[in-house]
HTML snippet that shows the backbone in 3Dmol.js (N, CA, C, O; Angstrom):
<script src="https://3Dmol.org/build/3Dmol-min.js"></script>
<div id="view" style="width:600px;height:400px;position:relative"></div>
<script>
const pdb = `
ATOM      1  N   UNK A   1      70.511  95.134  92.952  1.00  0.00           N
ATOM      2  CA  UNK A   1      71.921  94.842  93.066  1.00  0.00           C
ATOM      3  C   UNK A   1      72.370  95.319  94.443  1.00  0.00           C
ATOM      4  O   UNK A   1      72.135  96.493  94.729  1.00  0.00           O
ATOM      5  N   UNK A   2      73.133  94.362  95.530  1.00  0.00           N
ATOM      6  CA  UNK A   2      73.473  95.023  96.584  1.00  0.00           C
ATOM      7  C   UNK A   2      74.582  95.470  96.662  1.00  0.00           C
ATOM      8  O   UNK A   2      75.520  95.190  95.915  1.00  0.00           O
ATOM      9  N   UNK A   3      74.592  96.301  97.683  1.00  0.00           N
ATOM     10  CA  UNK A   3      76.504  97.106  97.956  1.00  0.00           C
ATOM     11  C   UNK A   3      77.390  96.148  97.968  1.00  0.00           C
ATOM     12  O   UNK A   3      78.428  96.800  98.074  1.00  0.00           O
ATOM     13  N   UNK A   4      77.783  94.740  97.922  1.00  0.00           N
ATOM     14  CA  UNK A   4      78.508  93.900  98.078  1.00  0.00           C
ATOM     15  C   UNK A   4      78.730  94.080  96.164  1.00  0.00           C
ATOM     16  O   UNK A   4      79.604  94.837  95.741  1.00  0.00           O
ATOM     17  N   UNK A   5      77.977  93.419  95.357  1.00  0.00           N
ATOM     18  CA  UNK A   5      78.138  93.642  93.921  1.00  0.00           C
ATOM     19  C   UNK A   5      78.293  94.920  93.784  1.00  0.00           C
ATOM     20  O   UNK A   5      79.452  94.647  93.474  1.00  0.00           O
ATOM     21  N   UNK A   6      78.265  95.789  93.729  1.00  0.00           N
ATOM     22  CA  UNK A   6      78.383  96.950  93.189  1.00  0.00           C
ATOM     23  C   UNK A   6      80.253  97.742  93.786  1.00  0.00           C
ATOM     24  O   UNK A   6      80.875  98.654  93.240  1.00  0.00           O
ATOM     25  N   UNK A   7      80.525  97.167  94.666  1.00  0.00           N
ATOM     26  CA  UNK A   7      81.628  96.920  95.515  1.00  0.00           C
ATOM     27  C   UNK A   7      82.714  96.314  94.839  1.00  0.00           C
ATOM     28  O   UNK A   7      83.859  96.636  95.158  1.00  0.00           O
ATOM     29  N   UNK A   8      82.462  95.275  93.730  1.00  0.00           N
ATOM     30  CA  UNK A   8      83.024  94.233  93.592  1.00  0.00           C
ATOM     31  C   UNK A   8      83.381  94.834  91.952  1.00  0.00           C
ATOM     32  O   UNK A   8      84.396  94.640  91.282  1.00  0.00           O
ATOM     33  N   UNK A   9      82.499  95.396  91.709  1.00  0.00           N
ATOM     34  CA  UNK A   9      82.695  95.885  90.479  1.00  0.00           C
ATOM     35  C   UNK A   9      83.163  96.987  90.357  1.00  0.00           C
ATOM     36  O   UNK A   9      83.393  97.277  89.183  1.00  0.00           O
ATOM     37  N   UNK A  10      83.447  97.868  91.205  1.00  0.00           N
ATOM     38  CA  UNK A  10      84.258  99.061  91.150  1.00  0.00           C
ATOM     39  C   UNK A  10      85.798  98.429  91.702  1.00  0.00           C
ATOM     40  O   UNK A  10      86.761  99.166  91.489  1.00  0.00           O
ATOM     41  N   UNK A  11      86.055  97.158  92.369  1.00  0.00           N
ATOM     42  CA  UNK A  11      87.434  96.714  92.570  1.00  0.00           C
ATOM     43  C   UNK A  11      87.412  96.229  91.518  1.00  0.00           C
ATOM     44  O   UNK A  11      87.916  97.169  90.903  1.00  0.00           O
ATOM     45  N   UNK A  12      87.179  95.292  90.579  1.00  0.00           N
ATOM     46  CA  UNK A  12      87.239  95.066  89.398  1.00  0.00           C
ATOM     47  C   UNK A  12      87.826  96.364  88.435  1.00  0.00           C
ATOM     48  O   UNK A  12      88.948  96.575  87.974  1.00  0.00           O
ATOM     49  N   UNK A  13      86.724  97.023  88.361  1.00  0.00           N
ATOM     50  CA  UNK A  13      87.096  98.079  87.377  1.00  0.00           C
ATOM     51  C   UNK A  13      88.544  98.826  88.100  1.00  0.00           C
ATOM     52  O   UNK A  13      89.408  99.078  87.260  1.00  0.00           O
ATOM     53  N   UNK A  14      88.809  99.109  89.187  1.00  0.00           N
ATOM     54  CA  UNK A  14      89.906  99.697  89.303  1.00  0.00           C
ATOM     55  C   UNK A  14      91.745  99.204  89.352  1.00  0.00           C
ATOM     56  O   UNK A  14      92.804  99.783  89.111  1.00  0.00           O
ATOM     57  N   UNK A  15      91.162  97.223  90.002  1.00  0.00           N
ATOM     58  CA  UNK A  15      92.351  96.493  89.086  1.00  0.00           C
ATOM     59  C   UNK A  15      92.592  96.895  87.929  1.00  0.00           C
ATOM     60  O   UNK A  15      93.649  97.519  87.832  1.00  0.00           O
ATOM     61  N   UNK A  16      91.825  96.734  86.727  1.00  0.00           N
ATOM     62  CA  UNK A  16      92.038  96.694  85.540  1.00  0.00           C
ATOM     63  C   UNK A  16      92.402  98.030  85.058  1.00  0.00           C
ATOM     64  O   UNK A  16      92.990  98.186  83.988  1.00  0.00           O
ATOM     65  N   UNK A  17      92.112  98.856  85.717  1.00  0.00           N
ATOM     66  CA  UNK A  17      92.584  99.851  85.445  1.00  0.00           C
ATOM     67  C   UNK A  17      93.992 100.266  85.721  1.00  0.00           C
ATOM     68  O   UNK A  17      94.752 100.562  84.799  1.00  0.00           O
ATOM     69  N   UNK A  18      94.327 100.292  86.896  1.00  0.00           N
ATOM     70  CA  UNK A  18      95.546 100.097  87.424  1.00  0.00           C
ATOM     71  C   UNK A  18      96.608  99.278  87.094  1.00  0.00           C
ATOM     72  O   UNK A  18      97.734  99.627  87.449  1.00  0.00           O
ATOM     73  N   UNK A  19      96.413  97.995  86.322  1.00  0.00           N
ATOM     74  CA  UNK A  19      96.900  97.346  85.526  1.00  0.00           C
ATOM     75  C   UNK A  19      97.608  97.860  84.418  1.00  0.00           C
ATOM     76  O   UNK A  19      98.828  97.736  84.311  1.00  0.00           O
ATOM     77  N   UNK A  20      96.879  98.444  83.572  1.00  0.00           N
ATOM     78  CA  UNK A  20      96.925  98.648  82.147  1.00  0.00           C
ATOM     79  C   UNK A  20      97.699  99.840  82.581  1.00  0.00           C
ATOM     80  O   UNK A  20      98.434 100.032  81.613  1.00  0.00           O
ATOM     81  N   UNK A  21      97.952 100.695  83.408  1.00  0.00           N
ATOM     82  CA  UNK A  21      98.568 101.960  83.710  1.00  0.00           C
ATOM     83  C   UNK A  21      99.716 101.944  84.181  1.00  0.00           C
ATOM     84  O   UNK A  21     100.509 102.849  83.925  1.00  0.00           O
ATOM     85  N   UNK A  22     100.113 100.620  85.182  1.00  0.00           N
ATOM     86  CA  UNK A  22     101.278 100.255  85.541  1.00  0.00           C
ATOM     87  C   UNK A  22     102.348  99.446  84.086  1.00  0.00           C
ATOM     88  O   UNK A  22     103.475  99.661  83.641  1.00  0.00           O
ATOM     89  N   UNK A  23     101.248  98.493  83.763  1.00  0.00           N
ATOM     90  CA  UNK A  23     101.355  97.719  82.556  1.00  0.00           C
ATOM     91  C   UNK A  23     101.992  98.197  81.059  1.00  0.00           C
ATOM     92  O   UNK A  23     102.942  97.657  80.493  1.00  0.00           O
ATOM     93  N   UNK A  24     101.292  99.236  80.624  1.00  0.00           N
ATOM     94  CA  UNK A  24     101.722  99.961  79.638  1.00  0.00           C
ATOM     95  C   UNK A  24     101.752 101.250  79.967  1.00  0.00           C
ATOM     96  O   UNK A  24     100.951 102.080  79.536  1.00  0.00           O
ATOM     97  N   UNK A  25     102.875 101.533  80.916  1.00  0.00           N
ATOM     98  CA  UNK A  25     103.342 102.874  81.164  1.00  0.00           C
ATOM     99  C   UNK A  25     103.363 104.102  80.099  1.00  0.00           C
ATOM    100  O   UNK A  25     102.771 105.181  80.130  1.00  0.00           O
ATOM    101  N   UNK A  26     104.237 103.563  79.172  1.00  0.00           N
ATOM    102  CA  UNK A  26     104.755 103.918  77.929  1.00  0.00           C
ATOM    103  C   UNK A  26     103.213 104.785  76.991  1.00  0.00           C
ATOM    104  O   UNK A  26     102.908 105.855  76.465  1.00  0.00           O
ATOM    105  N   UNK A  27     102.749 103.655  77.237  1.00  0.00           N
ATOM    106  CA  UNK A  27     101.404 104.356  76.334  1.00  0.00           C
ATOM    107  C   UNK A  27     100.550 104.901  77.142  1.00  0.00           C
ATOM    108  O   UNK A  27      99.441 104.395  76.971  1.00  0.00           O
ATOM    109  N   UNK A  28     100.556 105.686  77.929  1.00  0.00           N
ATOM    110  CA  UNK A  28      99.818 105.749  79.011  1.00  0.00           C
ATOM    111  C   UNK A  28      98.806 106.815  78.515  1.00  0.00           C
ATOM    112  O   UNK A  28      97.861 107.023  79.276  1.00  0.00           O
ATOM    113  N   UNK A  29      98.842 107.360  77.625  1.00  0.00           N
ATOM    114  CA  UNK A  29      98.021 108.267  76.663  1.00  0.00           C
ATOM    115  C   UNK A  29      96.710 107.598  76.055  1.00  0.00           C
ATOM    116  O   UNK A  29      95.584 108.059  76.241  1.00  0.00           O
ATOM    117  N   UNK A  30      97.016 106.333  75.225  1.00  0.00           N
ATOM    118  CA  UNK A  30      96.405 105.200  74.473  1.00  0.00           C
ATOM    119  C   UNK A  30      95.595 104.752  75.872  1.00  0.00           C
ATOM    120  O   UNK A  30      94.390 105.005  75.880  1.00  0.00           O
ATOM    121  N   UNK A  31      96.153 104.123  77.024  1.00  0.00           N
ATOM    122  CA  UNK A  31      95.340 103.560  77.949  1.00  0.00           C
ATOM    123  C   UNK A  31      94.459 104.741  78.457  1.00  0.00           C
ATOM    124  O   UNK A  31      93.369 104.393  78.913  1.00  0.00           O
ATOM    125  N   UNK A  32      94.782 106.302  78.462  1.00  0.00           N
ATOM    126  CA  UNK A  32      93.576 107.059  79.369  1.00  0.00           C
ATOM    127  C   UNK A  32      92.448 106.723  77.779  1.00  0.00           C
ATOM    128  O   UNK A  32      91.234 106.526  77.835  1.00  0.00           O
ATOM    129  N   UNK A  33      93.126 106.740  76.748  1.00  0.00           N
ATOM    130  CA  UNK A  33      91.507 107.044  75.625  1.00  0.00           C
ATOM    131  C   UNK A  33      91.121 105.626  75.531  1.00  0.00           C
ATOM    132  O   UNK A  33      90.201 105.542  74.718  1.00  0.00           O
ATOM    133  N   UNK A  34      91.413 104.556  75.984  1.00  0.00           N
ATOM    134  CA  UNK A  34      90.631 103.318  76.085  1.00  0.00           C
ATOM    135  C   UNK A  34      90.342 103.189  77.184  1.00  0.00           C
ATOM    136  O   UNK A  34      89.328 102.510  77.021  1.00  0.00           O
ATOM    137  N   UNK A  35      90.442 103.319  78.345  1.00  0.00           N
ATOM    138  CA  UNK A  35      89.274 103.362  79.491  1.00  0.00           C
ATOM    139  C   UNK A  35      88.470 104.298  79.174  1.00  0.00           C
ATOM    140  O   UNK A  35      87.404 103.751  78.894  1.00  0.00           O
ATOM    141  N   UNK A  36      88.355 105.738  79.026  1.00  0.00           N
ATOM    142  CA  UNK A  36      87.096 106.546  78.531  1.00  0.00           C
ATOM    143  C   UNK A  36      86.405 105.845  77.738  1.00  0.00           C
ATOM    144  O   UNK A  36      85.232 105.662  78.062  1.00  0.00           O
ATOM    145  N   UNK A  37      86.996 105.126  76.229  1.00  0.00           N
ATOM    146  CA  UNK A  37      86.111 104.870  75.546  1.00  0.00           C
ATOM    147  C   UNK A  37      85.428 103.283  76.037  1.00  0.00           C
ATOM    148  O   UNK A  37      84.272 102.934  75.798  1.00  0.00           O
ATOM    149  N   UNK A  38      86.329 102.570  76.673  1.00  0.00           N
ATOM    150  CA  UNK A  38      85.897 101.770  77.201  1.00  0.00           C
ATOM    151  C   UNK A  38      84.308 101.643  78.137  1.00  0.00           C
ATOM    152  O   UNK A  38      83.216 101.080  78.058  1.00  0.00           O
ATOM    153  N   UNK A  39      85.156 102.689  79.123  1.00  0.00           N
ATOM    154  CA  UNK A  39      83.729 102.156  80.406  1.00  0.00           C
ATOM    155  C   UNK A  39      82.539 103.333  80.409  1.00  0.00           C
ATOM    156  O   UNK A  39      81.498 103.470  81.051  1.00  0.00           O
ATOM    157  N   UNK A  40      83.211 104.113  79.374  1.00  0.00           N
ATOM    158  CA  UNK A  40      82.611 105.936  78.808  1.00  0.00           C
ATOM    159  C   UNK A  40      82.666 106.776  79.768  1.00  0.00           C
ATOM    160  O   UNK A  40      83.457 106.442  80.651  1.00  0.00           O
ATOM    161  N   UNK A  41      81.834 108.264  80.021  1.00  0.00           N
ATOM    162  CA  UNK A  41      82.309 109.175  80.864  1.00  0.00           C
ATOM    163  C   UNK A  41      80.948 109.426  80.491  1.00  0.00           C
ATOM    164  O   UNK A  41      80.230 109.121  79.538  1.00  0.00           O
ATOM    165  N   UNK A  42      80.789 110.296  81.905  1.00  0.00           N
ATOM    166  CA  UNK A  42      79.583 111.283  82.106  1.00  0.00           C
ATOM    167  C   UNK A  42      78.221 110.252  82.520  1.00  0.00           C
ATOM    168  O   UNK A  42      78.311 109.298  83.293  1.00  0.00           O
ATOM    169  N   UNK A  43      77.164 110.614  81.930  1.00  0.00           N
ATOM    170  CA  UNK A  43      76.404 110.081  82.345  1.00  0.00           C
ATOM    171  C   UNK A  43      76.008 108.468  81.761  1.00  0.00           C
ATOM    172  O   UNK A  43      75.066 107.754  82.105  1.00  0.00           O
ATOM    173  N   UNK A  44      77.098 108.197  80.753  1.00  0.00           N
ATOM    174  CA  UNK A  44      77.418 107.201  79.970  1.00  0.00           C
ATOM    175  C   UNK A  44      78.620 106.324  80.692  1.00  0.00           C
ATOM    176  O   UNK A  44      79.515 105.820  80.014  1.00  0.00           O
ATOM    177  N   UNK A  45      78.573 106.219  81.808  1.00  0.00           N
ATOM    178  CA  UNK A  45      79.937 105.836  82.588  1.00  0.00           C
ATOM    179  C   UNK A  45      79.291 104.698  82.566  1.00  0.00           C
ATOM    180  O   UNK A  45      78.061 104.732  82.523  1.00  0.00           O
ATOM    181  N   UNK A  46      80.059 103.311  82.592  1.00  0.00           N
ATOM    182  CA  UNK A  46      79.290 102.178  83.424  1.00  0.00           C
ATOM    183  C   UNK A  46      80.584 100.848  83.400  1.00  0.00           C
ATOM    184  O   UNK A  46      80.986 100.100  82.508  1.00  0.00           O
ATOM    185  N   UNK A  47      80.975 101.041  84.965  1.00  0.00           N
ATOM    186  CA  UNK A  47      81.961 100.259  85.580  1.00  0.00           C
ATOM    187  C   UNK A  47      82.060  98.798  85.112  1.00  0.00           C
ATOM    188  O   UNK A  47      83.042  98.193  84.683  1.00  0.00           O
ATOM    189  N   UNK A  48      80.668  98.342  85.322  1.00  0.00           N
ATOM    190  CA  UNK A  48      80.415  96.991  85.072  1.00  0.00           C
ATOM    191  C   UNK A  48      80.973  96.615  83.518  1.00  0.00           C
ATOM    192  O   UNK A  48      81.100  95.444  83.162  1.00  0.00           O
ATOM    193  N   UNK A  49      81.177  97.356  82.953  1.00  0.00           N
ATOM    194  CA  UNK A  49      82.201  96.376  81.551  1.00  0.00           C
ATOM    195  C   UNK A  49      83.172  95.888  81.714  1.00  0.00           C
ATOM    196  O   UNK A  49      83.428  94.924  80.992  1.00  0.00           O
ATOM    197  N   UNK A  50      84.185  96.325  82.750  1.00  0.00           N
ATOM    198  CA  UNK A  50      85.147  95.651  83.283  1.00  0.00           C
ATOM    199  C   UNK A  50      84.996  94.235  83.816  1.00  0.00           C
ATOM    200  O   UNK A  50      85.974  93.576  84.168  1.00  0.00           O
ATOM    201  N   UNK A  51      83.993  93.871  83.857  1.00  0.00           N
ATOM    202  CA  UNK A  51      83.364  92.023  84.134  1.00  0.00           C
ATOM    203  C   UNK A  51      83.770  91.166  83.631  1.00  0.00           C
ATOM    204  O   UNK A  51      84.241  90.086  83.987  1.00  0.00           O
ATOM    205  N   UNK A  52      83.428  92.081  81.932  1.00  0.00           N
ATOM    206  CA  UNK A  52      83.973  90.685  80.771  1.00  0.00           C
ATOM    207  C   UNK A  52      85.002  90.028  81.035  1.00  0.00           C
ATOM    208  O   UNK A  52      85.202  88.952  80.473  1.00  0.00           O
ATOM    209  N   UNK A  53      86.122  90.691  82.213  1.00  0.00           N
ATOM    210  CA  UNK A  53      87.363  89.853  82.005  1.00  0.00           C
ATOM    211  C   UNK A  53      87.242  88.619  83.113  1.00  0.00           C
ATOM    212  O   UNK A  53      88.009  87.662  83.219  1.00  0.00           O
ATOM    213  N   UNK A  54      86.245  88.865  83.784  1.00  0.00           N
ATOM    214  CA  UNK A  54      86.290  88.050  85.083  1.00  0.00           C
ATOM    215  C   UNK A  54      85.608  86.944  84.662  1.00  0.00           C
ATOM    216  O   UNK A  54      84.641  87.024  83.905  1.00  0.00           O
ATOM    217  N   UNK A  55      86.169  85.608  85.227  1.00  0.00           N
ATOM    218  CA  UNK A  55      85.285  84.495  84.928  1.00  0.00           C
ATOM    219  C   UNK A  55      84.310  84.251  86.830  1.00  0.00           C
ATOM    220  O   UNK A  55      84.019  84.937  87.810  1.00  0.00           O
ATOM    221  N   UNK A  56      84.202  83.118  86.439  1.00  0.00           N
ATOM    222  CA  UNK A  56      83.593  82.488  87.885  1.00  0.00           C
ATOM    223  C   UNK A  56      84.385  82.092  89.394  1.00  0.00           C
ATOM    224  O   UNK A  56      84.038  82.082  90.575  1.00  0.00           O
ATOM    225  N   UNK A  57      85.558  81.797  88.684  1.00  0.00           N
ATOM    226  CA  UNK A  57      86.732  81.656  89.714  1.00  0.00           C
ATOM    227  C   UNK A  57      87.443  83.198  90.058  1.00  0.00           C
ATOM    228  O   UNK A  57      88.312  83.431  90.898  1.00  0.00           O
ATOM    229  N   UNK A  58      86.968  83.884  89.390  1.00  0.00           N
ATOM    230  CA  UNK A  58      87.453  85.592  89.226  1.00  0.00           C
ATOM    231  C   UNK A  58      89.148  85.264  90.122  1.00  0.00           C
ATOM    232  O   UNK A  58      89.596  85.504  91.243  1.00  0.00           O
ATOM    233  N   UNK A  59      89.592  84.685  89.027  1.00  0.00           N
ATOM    234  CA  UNK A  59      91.381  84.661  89.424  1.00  0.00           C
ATOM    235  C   UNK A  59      91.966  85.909  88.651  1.00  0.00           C
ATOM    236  O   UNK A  59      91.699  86.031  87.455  1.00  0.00           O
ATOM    237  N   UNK A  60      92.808  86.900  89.341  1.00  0.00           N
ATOM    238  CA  UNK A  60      93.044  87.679  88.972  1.00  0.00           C
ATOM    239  C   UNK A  60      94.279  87.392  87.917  1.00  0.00           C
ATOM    240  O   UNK A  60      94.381  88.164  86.963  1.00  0.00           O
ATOM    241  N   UNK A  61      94.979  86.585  88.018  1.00  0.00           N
ATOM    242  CA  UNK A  61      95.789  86.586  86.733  1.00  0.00           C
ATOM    243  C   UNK A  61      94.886  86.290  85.277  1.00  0.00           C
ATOM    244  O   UNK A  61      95.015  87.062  84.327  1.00  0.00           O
ATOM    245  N   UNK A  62      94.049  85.206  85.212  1.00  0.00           N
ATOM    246  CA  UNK A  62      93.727  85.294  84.107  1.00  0.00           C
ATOM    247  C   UNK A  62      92.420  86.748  83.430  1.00  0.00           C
ATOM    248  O   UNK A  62      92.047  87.034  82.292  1.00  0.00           O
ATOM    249  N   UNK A  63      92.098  87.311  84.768  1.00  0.00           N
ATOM    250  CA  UNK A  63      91.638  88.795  84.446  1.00  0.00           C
ATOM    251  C   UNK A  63      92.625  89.196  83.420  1.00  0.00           C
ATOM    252  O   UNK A  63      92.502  89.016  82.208  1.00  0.00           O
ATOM    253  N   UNK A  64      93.807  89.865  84.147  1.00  0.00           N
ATOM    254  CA  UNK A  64      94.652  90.710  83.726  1.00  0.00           C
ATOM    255  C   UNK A  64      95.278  89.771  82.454  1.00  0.00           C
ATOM    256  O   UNK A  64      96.365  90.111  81.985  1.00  0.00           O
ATOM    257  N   UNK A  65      94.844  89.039  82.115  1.00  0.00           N
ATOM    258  CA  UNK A  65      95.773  87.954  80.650  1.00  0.00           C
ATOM    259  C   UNK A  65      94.357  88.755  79.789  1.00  0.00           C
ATOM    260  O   UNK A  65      94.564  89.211  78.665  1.00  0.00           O
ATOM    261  N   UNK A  66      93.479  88.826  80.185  1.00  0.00           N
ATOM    262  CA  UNK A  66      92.226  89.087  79.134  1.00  0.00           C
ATOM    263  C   UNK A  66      92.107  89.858  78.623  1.00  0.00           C
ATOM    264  O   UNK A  66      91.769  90.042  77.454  1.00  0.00           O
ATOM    265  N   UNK A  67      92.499  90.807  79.817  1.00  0.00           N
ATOM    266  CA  UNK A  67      91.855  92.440  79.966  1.00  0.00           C
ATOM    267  C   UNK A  67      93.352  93.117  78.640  1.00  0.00           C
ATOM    268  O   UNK A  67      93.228  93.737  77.584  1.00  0.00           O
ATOM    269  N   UNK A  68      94.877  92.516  79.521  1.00  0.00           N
ATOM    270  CA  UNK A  68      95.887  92.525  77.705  1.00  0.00           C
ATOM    271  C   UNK A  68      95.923  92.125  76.953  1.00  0.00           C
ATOM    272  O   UNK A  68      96.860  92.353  76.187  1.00  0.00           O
ATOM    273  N   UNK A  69      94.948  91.263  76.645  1.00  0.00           N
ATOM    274  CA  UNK A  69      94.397  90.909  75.046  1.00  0.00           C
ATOM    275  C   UNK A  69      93.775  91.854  74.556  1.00  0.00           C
ATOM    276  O   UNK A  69      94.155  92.531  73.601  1.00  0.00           O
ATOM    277  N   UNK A  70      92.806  91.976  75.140  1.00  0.00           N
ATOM    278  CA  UNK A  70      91.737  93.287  74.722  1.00  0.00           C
ATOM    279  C   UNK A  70      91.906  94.557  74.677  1.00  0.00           C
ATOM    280  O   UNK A  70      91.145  95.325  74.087  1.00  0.00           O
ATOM    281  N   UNK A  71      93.008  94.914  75.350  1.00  0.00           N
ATOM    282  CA  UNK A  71      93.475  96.390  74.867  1.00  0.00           C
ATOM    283  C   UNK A  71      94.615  95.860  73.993  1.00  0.00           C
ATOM    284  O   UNK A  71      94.659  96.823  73.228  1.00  0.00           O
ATOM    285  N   UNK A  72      95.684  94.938  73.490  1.00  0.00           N
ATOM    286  CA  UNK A  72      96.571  94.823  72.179  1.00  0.00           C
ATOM    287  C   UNK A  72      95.740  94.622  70.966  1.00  0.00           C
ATOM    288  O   UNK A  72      96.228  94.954  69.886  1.00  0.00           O
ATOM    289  N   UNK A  73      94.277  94.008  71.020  1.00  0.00           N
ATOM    290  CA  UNK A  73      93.231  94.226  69.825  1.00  0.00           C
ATOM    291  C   UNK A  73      92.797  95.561  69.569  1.00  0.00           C
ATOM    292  O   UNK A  73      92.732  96.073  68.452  1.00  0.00           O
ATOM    293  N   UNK A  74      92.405  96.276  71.006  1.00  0.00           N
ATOM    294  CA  UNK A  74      92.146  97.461  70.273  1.00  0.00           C
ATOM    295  C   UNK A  74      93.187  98.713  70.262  1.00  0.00           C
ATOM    296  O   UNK A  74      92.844  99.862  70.540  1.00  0.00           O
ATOM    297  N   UNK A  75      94.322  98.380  69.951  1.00  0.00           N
ATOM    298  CA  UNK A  75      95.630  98.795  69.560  1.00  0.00           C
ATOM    299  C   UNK A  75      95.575  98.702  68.392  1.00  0.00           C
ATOM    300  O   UNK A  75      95.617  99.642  67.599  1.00  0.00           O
ATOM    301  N   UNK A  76      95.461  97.401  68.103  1.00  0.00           N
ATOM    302  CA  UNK A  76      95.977  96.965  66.396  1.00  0.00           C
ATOM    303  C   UNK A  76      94.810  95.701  66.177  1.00  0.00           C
ATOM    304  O   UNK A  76      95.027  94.515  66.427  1.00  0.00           O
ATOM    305  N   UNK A  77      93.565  96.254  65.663  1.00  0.00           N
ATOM    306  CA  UNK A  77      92.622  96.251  65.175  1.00  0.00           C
ATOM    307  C   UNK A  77      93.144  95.179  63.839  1.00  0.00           C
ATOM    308  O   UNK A  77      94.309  95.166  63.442  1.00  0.00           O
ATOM    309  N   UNK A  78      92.183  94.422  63.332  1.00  0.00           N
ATOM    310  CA  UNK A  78      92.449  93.427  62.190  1.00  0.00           C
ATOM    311  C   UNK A  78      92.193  93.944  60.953  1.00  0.00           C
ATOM    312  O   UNK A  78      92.364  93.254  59.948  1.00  0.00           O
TER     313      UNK A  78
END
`;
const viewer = $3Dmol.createViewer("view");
viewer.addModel(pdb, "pdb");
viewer.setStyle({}, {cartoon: {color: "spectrum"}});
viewer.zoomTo();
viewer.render();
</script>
């Protein structure tokens, strides 16, 4: 994997992060324990899950439409 991908995926992961923090201010508690549990911590860390939201055109609006689907599911679970 070169520094260009690996680059790309830590801007990835830190949109989405930054998103959800600006995004749901309010819960901003709920968003730190779903990025931990999300992308994990320690030696279990791994940025690259933040991908799933990206398609091929990696347009950042429909990122951020995905990425608030996926944290209002795992809000309120079925």
């Amino acid at each position: 994997m070169g520094l260009g991908t690996k680059n790309r995926q830590a801007q990835t992961a830190d949109l989405c992060k930054q998103h959800l923090r600006e995004t749901h201010a309010d819960q901003l508690l709920l968003v730190e324990e779903f990025i931990r549990e999300f992308e994990g911590s320690g030696k279990e860390n791994d940025v690259t899950r933040w991908g799933r939201f990206t398609d091929l055109k990696d347009i950042k609006e429909e990122v951020l439409v995905r990425l608030d689907a996926y944290f209002e599911e795992w809000l309120n679970p079925s």
